[in-house]
C-alpha positions as CSV (number, residue, x, y, z in Angstrom):
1,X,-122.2,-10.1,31.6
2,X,-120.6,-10.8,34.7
3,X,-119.4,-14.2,35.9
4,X,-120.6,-15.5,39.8
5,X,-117.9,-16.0,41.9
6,X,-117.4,-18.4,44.9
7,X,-118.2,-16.6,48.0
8,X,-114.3,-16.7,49.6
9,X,-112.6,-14.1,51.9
10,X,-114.0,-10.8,51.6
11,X,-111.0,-8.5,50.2
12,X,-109.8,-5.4,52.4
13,X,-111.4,-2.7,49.4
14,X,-115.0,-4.6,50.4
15,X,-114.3,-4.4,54.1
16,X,-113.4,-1.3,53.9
17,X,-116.3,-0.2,51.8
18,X,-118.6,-1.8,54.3
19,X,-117.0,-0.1,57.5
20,X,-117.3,3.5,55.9
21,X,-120.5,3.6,55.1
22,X,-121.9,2.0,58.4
23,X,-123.0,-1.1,57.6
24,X,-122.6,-2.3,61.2
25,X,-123.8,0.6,62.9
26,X,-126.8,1.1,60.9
27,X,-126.4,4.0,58.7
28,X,-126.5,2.1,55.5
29,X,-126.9,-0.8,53.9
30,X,-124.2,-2.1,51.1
31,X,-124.2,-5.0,48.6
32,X,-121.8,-6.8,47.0
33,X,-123.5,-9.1,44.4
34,X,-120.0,-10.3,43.2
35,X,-118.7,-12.3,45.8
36,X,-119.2,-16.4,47.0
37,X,-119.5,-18.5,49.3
38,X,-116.3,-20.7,50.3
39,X,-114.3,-21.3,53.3
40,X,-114.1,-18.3,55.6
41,X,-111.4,-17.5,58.2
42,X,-110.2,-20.2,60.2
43,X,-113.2,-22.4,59.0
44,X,-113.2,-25.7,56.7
45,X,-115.9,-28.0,55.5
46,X,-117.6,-30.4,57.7
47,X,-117.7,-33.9,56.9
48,X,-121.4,-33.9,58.0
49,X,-121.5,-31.7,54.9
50,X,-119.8,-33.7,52.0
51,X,-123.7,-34.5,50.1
52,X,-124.2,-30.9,50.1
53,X,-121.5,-30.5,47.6
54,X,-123.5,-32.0,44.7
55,X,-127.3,-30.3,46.2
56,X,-125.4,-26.7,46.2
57,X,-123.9,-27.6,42.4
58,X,-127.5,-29.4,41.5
59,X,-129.0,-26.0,42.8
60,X,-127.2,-23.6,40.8
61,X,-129.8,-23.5,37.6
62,X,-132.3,-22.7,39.6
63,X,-130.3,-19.3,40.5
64,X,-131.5,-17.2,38.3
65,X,-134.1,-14.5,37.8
66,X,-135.2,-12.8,41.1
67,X,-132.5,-14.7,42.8
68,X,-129.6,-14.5,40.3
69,X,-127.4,-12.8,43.2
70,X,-127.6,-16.4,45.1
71,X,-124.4,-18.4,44.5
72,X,-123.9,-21.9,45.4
73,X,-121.4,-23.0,48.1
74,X,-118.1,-24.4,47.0
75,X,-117.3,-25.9,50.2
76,X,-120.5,-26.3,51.9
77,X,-120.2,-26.2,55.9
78,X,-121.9,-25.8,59.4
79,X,-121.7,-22.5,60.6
80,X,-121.3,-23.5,64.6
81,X,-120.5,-20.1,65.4
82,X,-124.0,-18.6,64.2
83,X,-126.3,-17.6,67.5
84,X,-129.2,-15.4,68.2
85,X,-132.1,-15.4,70.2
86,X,-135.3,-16.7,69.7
87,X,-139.3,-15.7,70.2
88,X,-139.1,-16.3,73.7
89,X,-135.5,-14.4,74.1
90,X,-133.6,-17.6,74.4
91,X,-130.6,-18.2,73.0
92,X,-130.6,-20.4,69.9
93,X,-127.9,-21.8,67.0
94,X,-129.0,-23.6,63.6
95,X,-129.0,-26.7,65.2
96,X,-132.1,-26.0,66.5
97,X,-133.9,-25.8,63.0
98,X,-131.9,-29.8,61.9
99,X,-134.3,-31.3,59.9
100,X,-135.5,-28.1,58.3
101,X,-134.0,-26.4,55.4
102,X,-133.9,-22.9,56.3
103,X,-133.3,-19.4,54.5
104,X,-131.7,-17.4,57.4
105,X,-132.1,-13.2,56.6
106,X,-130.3,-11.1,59.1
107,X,-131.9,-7.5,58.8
108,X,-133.0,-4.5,60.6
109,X,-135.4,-1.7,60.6
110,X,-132.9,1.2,59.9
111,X,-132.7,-1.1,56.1
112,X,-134.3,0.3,53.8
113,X,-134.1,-2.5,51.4
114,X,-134.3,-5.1,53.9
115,X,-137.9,-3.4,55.3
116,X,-138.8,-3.4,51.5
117,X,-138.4,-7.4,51.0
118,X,-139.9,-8.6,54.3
119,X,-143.4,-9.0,53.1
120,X,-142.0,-11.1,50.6
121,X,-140.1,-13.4,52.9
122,X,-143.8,-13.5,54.8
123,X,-145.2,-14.7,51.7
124,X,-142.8,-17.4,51.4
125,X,-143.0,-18.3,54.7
126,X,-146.8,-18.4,54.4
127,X,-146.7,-20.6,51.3
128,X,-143.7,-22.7,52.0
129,X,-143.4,-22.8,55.9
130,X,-143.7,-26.5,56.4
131,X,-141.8,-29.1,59.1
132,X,-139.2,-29.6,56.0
133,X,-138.7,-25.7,55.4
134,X,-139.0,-22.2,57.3
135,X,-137.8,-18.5,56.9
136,X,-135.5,-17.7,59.9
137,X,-134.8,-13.9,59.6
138,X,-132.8,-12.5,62.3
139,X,-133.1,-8.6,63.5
140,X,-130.0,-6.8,64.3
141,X,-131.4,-3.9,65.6
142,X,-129.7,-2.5,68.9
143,X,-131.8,-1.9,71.9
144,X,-134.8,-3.8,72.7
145,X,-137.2,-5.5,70.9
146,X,-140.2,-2.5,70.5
147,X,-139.2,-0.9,67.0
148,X,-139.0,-5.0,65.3
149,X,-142.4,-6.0,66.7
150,X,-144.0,-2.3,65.8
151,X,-142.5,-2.5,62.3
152,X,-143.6,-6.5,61.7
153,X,-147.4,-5.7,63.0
154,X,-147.5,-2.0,61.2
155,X,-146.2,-4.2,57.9
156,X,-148.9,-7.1,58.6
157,X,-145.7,-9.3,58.8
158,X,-147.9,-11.9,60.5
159,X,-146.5,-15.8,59.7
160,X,-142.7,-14.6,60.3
161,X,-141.4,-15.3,64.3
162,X,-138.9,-12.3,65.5
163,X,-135.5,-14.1,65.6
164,X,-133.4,-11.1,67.3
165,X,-129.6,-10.3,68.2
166,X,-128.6,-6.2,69.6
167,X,-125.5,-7.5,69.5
168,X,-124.9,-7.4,66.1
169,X,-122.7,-10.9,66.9
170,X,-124.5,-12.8,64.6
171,X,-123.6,-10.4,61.9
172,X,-119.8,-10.4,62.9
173,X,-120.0,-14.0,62.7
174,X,-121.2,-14.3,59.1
175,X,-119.0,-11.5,57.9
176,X,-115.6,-13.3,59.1
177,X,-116.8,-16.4,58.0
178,X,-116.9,-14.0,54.3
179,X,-120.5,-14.0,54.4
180,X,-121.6,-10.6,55.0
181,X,-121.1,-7.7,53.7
182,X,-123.9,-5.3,54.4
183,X,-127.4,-6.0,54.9
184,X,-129.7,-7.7,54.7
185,X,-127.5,-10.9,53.5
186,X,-129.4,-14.0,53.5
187,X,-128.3,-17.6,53.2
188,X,-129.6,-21.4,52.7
189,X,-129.1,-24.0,54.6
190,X,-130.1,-27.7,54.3
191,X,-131.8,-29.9,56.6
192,X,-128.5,-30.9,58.2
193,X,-127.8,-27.4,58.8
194,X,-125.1,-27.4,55.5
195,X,-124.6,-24.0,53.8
196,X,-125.7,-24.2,50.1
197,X,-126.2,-20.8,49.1
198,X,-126.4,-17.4,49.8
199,X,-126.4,-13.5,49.4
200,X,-125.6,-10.0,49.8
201,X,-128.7,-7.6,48.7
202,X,-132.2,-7.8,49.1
203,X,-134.5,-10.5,46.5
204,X,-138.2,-10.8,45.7
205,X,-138.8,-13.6,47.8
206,X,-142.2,-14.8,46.7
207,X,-141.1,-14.6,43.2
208,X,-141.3,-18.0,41.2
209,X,-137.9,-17.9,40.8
210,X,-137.7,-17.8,44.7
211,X,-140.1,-21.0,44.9
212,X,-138.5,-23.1,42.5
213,X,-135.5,-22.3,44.3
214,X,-136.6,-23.1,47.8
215,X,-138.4,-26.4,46.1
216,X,-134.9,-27.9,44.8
217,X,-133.5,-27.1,48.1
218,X,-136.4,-29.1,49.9
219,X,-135.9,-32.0,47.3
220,X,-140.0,-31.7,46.8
């Protein structure tokens, strides 16, 4: 049985595993299940984020089952450096969402795995989505935003908003922060905007597991 770790630096094997097979440019999708989540490059806890400490360490029981891959943050921060564009193609960060807590999911079309789990992210949003939570997922797909929308409506992906970035910045952002690996990675963030917890690999989403999960995060 294998032992979570705290999501740190990603080592040069993983990077390098990531950057062959494509992960950026979309010709495959990799997960590491194995890593945490701690400081990343040239980043350090926020004080704003010192009570998310104990929620992240209070959370980590209820990682288990469908979302057994989620480990808690060690050193809980904002992540000021994460932008992307919203429904009406206007730039956003997760300041926007304060006062939510939020499961960001960065994914794209070419994903298999990623295509797989968003109807259960649009179940959660469906059953969860409230003014205290909501499902934020992010498409990296290059180009416009045609193949997203076609693939959400041909899906019936229908309570989910199309958060996009062709820029793949968003992506870049997470992965030196020691985030991201491959896709789709998917993290938890309070309602100050505090990393909790987070992911590489896809999850069933509208599991139980997944609720109970996104309830302790909520506090309800």
């Amino acid at each position: 049985m294998t032992t979570k770790k705290p999501f740190g630096l990603p080592s040069g094997k993983l990077i390098a595993i990531a950057a062959v097979a494509g992960v950026v440019a979309g010709a495959a999708a990799v997960y590491v299940k194995e890593t945490g989540i701690g400081n990343g490059i040239g980043s350090s806890a926020s004080a704003e984020c010192s009570l998310a400490k104990e929620r992240a360490a209070n959370l980590a029981p209820l990682m288990k089952g469908q979302v057994a891959a989620m480990v808690a943050a060690t050193e809980p921060r904002k992540l000021t450096a994460v932008s992307f564009n919203g429904p009406d193609g206007k730039p956003l960060t997760l300041d926007h969402f304060a006062g939510k807590t939020v499961l960001l999911n960065l994914w794209a079309t070419w994903c298999v795995p990623c295509r797989e789990e968003m109807p259960a992210l649009n179940a959660l949003e469906k059953e969860m989505g409230s003014d205290r939570f909501q499902v934020v997922p992010v498409n990296i797909d290059t180009g416009d935003d045609e193949k997203p929308k076609t693939f959400l409506t041909e899906t019936g992906v229908d309570a989910l908003q199309l958060y996009r970035d062709n820029t793949i910045g968003v992506f870049n952002s997470l992965k030196k922060e020691g985030l991201a690996f491959g896709l789709p990675v998917t993290l938890l963030l309070d309602d100050k905007g505090c990393l909790i917890s987070g992911m590489n690999g896809p999850a069933a989403w509208d599991s139980e597991d997944a609720k109970a999960l996104i309830k302790g995060a909520i506090g309800s």
